[in-house]
PyMOL CGO cylinders between C-alpha atoms (Angstrom):
from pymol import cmd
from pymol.cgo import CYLINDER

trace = [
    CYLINDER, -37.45, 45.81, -46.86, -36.00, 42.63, -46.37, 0.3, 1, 1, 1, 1, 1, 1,
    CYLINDER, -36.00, 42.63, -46.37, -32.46, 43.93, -45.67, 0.3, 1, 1, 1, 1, 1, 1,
    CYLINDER, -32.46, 43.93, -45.67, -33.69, 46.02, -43.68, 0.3, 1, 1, 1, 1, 1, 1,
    CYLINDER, -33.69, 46.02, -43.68, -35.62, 43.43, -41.59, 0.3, 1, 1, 1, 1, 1, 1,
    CYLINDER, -35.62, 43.43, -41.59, -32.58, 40.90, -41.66, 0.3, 1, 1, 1, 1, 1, 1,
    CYLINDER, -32.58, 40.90, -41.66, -30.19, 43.41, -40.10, 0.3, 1, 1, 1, 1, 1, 1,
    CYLINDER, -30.19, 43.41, -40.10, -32.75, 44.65, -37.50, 0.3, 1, 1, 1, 1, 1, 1,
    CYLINDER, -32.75, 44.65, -37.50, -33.60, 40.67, -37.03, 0.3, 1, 1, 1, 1, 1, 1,
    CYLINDER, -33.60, 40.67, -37.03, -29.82, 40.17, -36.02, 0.3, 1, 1, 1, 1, 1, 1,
    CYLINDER, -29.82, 40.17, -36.02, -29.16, 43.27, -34.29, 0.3, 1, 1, 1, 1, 1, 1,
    CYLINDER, -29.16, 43.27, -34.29, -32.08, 42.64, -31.92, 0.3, 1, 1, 1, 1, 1, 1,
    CYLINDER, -32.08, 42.64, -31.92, -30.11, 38.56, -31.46, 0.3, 1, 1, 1, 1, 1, 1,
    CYLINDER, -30.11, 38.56, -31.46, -27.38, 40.44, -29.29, 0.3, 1, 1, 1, 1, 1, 1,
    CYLINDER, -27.38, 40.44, -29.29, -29.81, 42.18, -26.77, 0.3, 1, 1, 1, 1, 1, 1,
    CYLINDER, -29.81, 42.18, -26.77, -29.59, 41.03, -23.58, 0.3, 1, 1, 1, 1, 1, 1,
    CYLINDER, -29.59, 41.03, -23.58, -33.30, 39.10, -22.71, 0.3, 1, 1, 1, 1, 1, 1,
    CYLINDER, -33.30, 39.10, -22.71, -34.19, 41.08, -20.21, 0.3, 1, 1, 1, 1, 1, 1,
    CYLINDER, -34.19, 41.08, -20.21, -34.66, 43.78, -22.59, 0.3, 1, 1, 1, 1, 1, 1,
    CYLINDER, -34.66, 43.78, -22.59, -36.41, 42.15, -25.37, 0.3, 1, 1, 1, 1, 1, 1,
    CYLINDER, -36.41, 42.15, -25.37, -39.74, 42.50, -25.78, 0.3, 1, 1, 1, 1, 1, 1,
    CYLINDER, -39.74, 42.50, -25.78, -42.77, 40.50, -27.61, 0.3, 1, 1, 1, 1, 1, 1,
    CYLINDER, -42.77, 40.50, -27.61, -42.14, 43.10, -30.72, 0.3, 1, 1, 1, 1, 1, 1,
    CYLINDER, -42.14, 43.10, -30.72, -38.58, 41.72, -30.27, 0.3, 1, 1, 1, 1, 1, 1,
    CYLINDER, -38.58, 41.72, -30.27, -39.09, 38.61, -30.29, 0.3, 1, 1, 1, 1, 1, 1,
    CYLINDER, -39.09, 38.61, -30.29, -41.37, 38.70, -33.16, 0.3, 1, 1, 1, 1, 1, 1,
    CYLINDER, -41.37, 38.70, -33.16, -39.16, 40.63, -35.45, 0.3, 1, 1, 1, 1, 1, 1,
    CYLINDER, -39.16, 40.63, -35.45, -35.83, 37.92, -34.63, 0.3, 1, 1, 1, 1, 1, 1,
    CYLINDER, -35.83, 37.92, -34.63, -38.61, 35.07, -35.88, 0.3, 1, 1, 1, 1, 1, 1,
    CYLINDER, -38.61, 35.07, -35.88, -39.38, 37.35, -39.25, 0.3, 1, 1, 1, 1, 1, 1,
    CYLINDER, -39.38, 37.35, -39.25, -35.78, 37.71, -39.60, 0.3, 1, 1, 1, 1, 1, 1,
    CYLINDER, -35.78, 37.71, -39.60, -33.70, 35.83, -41.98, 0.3, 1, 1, 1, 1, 1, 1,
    CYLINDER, -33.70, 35.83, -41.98, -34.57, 32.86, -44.38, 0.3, 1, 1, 1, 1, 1, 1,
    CYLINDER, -34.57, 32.86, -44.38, -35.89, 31.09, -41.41, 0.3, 1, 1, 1, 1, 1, 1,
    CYLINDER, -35.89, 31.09, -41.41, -38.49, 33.81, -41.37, 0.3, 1, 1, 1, 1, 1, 1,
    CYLINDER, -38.49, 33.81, -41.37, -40.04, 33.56, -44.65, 0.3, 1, 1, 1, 1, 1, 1,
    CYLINDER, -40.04, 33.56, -44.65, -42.38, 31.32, -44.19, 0.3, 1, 1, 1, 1, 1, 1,
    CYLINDER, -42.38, 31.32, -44.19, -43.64, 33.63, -41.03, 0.3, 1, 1, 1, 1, 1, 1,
    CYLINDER, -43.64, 33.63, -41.03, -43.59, 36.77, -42.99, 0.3, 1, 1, 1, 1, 1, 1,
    CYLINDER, -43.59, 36.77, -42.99, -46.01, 35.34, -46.16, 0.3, 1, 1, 1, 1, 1, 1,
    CYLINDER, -46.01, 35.34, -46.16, -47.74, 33.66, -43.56, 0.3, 1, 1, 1, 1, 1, 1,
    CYLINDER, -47.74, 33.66, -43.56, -48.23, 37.01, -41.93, 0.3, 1, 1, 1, 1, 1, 1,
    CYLINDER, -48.23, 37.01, -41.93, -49.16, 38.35, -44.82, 0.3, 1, 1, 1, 1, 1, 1,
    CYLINDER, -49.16, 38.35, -44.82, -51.62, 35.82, -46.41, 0.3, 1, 1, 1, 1, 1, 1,
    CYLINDER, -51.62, 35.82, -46.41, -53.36, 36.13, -42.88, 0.3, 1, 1, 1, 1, 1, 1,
    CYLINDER, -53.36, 36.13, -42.88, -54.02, 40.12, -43.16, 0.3, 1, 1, 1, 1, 1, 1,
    CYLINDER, -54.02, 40.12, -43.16, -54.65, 40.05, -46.52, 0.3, 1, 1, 1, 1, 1, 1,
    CYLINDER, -54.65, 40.05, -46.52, -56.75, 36.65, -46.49, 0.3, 1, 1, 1, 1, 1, 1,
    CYLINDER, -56.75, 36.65, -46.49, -59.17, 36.12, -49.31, 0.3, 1, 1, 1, 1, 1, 1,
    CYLINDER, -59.17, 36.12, -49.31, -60.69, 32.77, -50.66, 0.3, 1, 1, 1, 1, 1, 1,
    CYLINDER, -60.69, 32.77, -50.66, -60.72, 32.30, -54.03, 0.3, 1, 1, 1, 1, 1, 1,
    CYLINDER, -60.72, 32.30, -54.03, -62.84, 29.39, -56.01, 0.3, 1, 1, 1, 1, 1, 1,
    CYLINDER, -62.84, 29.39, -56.01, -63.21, 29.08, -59.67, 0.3, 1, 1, 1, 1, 1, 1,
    CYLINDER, -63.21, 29.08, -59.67, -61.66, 33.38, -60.02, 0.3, 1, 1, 1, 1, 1, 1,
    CYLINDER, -61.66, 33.38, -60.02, -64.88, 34.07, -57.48, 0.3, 1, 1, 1, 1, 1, 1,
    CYLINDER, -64.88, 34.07, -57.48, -63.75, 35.71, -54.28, 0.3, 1, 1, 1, 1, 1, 1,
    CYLINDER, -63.75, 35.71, -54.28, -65.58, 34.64, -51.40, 0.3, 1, 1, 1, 1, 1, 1,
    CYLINDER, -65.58, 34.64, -51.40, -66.28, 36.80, -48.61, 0.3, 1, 1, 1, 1, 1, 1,
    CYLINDER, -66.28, 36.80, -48.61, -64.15, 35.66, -45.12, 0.3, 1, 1, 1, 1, 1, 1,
    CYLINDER, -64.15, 35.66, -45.12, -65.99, 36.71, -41.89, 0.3, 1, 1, 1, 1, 1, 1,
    CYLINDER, -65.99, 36.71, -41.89, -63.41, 37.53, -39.95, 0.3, 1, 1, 1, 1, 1, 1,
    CYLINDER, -63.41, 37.53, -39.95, -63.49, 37.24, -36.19, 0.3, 1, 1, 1, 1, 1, 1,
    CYLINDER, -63.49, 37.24, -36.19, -60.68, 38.51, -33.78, 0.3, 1, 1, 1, 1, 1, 1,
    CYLINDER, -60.68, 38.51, -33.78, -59.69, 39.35, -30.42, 0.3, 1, 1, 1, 1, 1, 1,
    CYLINDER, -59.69, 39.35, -30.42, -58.75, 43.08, -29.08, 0.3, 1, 1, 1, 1, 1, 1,
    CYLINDER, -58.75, 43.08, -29.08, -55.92, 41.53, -27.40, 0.3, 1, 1, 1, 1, 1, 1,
    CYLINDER, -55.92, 41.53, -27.40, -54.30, 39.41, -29.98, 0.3, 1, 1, 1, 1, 1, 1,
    CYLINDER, -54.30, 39.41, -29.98, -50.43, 40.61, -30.01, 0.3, 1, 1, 1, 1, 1, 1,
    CYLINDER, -50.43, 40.61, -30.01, -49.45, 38.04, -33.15, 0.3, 1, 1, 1, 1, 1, 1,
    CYLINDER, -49.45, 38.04, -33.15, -51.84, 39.67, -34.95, 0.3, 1, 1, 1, 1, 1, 1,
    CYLINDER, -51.84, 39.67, -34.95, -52.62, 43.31, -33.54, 0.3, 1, 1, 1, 1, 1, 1,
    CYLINDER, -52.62, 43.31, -33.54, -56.75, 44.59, -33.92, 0.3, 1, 1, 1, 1, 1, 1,
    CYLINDER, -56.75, 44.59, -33.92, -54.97, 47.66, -35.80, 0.3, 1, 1, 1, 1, 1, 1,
    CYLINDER, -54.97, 47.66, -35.80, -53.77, 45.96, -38.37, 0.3, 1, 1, 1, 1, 1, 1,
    CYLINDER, -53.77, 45.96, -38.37, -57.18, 43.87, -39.46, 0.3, 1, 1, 1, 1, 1, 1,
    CYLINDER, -57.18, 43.87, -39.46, -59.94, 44.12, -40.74, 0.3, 1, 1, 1, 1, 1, 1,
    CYLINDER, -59.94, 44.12, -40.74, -62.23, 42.33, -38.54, 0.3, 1, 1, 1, 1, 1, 1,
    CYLINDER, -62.23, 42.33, -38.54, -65.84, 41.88, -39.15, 0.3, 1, 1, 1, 1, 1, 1,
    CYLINDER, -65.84, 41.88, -39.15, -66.64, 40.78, -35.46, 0.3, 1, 1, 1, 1, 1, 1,
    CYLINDER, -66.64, 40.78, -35.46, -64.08, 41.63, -32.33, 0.3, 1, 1, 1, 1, 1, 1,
    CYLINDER, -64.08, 41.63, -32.33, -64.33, 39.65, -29.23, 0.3, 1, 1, 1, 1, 1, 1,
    CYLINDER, -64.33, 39.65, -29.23, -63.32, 41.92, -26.12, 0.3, 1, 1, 1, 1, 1, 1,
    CYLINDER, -63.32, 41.92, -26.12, -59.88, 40.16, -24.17, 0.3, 1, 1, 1, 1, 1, 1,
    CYLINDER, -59.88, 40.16, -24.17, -59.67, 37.47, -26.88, 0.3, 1, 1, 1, 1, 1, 1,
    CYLINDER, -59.67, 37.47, -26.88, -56.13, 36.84, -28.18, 0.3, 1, 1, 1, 1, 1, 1,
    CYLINDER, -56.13, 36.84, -28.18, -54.56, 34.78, -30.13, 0.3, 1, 1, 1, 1, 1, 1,
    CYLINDER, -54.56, 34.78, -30.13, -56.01, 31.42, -29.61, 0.3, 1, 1, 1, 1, 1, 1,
    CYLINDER, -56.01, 31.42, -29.61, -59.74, 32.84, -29.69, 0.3, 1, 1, 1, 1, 1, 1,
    CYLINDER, -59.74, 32.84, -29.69, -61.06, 29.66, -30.22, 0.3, 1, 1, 1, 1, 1, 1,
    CYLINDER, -61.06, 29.66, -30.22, -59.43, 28.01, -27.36, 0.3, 1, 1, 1, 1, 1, 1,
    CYLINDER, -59.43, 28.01, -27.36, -59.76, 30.64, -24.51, 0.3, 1, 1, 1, 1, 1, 1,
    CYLINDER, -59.76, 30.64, -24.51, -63.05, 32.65, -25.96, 0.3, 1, 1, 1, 1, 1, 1,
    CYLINDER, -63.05, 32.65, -25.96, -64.90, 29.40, -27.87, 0.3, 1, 1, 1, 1, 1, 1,
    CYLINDER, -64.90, 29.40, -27.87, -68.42, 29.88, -26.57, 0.3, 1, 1, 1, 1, 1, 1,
    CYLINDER, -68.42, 29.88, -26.57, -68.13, 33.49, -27.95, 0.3, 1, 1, 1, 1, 1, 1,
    CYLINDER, -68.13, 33.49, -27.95, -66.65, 32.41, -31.16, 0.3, 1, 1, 1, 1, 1, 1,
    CYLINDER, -66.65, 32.41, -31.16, -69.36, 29.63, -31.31, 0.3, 1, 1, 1, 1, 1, 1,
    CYLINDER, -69.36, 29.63, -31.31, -72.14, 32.08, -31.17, 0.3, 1, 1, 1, 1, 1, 1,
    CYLINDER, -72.14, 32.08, -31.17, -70.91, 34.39, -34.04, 0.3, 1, 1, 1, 1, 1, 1,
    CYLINDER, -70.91, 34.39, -34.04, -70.39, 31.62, -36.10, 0.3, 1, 1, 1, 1, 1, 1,
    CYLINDER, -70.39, 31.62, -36.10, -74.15, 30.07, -35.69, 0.3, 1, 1, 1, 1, 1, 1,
    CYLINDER, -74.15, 30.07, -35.69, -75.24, 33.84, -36.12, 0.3, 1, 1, 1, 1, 1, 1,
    CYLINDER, -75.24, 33.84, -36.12, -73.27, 34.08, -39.39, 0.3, 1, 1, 1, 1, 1, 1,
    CYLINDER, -73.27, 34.08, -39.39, -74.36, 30.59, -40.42, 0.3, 1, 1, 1, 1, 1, 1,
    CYLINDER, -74.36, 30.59, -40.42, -78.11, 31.23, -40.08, 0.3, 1, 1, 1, 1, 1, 1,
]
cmd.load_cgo(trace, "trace")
């Protein structure tokens, strides 16, 4: 899979920009050993579980509909925020405030 991402990541390099697109642009910054950090990031974020002490605790996961870095499809989310993106917490925080005190009571 790697291979397969690397040679993508550096075919995609040559486009001309006026053709390259967020998925583009995303899959040059996966690319490569300069990518690694973004693609176990990117996976530790889908996949994201807390362990203490070999006890998993439960995450309460909220995300935004429109989040391209992270796309609704691919998560799990306990709580969606209509139009939020990527920086829910920023551009959506009174929303994200709420769920939080509703989880927290």
């Amino acid at each position: 899979m790697e291979a397969v991402m690397n040679t993508f990541g550096v075919f995609a390099s040559y486009w001309p920009r006026r053709l390259k697109t967020q998925a583009t642009w995303r899959l040059m910054k996966l690319a490569g050993t300069s990518g690694e950090w973004h693609r176990w990031a990117t996976t530790a974020v889908l996949n994201w579980r807390v362990q203490v002490d070999n006890n998993t605790i439960p995450v309460f996961q909220i995300h935004g509909d429109r989040d391209t870095t992270f796309p609704i499809r691919y998560v799990n989310a306990d709580s969606v925020i209509h139009g939020g993106g990527h920086v829910l917490p920023i551009t959506h925080s009174r929303e994200v405030a709420d769920k939080i005190c509703r989880i927290a009571a």
